[in-house]
Backbone bond lengths (Angstrom), bond angles and torsions (degrees), N, CA, C in turn:
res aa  C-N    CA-C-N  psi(-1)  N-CA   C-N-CA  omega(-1)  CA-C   N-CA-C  phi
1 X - - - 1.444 - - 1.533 108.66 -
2 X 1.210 122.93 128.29 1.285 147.02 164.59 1.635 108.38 -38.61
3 X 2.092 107.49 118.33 1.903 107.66 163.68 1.267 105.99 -59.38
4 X 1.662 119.91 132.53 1.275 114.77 159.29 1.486 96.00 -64.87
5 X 1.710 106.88 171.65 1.302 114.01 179.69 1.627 111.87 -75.86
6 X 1.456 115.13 -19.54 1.756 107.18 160.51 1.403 120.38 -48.36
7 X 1.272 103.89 -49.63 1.606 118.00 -164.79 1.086 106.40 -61.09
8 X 1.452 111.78 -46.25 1.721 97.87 -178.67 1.912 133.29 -87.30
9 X 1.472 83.37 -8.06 1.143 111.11 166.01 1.789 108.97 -48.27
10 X 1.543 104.14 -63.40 1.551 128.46 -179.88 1.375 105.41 -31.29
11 X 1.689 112.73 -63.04 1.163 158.87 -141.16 1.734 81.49 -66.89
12 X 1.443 95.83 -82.58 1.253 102.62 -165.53 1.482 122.94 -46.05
13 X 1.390 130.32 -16.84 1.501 161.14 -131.80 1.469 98.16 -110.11
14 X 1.394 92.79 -71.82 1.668 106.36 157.35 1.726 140.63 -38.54
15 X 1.212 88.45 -37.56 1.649 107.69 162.57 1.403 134.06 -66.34
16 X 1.280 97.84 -60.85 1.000 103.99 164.96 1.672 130.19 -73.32
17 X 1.140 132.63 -27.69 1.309 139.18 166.88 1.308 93.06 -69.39
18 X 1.426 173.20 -45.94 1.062 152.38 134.87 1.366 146.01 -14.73
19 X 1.445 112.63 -31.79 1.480 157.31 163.03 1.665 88.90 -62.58
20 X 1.349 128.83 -47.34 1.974 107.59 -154.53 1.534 82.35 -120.31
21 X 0.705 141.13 -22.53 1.899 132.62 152.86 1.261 112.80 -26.04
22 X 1.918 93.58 -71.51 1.864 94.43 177.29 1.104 106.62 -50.76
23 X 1.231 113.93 -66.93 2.112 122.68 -157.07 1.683 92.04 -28.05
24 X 1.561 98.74 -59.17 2.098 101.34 -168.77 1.111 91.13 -54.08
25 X 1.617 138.51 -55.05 2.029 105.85 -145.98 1.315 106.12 -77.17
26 X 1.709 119.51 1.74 1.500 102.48 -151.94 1.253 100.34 -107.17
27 X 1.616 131.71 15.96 0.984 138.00 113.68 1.834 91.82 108.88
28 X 1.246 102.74 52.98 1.617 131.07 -176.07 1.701 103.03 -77.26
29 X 1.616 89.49 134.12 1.646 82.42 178.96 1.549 116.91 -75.17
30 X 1.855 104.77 -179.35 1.724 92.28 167.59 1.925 117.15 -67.64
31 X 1.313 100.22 157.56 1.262 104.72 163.00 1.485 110.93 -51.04
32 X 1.265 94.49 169.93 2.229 105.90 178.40 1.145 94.92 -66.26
33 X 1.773 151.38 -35.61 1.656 145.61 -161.41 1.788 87.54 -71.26
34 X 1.191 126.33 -39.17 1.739 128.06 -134.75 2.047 87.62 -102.76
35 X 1.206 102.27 -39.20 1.772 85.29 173.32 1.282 144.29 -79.79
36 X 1.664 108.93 139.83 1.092 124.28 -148.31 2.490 101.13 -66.71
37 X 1.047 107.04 130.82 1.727 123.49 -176.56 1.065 72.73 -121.42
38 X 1.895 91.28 144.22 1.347 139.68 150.57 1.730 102.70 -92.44
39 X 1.198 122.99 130.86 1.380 150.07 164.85 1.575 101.87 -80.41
40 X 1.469 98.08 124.33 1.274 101.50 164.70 2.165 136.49 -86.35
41 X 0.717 81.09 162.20 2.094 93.87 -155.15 2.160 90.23 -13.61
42 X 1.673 96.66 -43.76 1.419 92.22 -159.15 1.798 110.27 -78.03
43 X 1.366 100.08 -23.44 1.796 100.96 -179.24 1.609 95.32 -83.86
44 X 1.262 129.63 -15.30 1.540 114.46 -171.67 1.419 105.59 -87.82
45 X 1.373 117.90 -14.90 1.842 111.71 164.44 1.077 137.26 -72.41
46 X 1.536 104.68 -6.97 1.464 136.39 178.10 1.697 112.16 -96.23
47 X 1.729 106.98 -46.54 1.056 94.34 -176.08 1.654 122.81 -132.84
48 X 1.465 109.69 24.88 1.391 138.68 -172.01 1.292 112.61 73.64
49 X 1.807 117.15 149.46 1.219 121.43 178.16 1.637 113.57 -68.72
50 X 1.169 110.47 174.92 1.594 117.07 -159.26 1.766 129.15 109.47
51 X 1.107 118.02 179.53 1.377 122.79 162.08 1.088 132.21 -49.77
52 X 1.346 153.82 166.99 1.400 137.44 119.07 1.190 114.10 -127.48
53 X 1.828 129.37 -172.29 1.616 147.55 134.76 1.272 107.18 -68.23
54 X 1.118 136.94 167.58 1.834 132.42 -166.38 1.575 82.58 -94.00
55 X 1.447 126.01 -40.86 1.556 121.04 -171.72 1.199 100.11 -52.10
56 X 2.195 134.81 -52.13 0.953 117.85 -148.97 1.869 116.61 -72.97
57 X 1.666 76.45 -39.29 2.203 81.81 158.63 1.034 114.31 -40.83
58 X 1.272 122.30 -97.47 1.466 119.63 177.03 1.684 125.43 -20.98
59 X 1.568 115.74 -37.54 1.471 94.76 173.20 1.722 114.86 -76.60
60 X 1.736 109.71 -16.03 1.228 103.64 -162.68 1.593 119.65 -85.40
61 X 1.958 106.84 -8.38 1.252 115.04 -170.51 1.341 100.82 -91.90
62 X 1.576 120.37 10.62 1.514 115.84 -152.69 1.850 79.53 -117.87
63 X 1.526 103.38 -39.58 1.634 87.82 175.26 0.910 118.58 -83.44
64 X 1.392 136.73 -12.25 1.544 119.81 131.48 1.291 150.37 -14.57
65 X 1.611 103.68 -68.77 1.056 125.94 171.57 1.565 122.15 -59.33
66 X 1.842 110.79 -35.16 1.363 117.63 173.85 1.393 91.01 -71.80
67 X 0.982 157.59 -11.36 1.266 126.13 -125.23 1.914 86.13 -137.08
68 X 1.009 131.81 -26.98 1.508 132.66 146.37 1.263 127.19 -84.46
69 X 1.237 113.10 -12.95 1.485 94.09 173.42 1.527 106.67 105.83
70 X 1.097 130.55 20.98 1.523 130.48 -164.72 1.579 112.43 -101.27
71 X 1.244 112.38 8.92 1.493 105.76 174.52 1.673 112.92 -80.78
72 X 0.959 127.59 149.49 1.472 118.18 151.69 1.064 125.28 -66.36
73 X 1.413 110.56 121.45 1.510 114.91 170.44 1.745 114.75 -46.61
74 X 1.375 123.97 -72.11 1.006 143.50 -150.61 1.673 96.72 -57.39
75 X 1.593 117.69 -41.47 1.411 126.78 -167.06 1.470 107.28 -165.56
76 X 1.867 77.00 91.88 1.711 98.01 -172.57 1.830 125.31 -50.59
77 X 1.294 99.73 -8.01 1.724 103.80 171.83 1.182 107.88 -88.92
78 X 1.252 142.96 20.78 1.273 127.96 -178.40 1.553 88.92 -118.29
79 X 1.679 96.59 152.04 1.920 93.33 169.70 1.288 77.78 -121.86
80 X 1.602 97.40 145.79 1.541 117.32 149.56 1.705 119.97 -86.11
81 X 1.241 117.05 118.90 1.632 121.71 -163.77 1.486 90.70 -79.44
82 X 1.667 116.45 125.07 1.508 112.63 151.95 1.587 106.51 -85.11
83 X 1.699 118.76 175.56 1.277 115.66 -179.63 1.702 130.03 -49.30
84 X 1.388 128.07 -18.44 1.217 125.59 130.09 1.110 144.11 2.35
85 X 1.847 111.32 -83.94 1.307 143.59 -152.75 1.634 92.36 -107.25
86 X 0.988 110.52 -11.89 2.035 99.27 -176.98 1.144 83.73 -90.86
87 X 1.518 148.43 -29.67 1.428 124.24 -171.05 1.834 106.85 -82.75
88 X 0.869 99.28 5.23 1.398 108.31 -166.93 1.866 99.06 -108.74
89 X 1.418 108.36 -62.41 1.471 90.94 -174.66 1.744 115.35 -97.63
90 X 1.566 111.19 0.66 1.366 113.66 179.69 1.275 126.76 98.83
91 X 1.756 106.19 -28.48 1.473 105.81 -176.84 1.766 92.85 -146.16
92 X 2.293 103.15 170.78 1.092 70.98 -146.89 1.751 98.50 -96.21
93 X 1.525 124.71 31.80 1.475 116.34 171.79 1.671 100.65 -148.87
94 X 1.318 112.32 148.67 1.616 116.03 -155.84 1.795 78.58 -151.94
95 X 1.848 101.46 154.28 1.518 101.01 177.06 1.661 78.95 -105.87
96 X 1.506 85.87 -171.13 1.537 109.61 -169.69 1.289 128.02 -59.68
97 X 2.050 91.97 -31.99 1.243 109.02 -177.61 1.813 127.99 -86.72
98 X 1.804 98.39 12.73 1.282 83.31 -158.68 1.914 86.52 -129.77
99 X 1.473 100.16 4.80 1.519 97.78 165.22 0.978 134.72 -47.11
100 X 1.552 101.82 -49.18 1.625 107.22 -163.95 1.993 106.22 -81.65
101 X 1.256 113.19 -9.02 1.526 118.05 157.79 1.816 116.91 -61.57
102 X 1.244 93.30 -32.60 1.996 113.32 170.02 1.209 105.87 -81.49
103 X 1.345 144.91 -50.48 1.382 124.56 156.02 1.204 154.83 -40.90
104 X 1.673 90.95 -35.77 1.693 101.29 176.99 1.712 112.44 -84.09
105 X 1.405 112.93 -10.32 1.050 114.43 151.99 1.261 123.14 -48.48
106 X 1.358 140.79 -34.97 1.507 133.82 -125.92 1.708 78.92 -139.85
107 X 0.999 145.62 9.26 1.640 158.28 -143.36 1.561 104.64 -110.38
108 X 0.887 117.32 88.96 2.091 86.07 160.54 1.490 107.82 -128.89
């Protein structure tokens, strides 16, 4: 006799929720977003010494950045680096998109 399309629906439901059960008990590390980086001497003046997630860097160099004034007015993707952030990205204006290439530098 023929799955109605509920049944296998179920079926399939079942499977997979079984599938991320195991993954959790089997005691899987975090993804690369979820592990804890050390910041190096020049990103930790920016964003305090300690650990982080690469996300939490990234949100903390951004409240930084809101938080002096370092965007460009004219063309809000550009940051203007104060003496800080030039030791950090090297030069003294970087767009938005090319920060997080300046971070993983400063990462271990």
């Amino acid at each position: 006799m023929p799955n109605t399309q509920a049944e296998t629906a179920k079926k399939a439901k079942a499977k997979s929720a079984g599938k991320t059960e195991a993954t959790k008990k089997a005691g899987s590390k975090p993804n690369a977003l979820q592990q804890p980086l050390k910041p190096s001497a020049e990103l930790a003046e920016v964003i305090g010494a300690g650990t982080f997630p690469r996300g939490e860097v990234v949100s903390k160099v951004w409240e930084y950045i809101k938080a002096n004034n370092l965007q460009n007015p004219e063309n809000r993707r550009e940051i203007l680096a104060d003496d800080k952030l030039r030791k950090v990205f090297g030069k003294d204006k970087v767009t938005m998109f090319e920060m997080n290439k300046h971070l993983a530098q400063h990462l271990v």
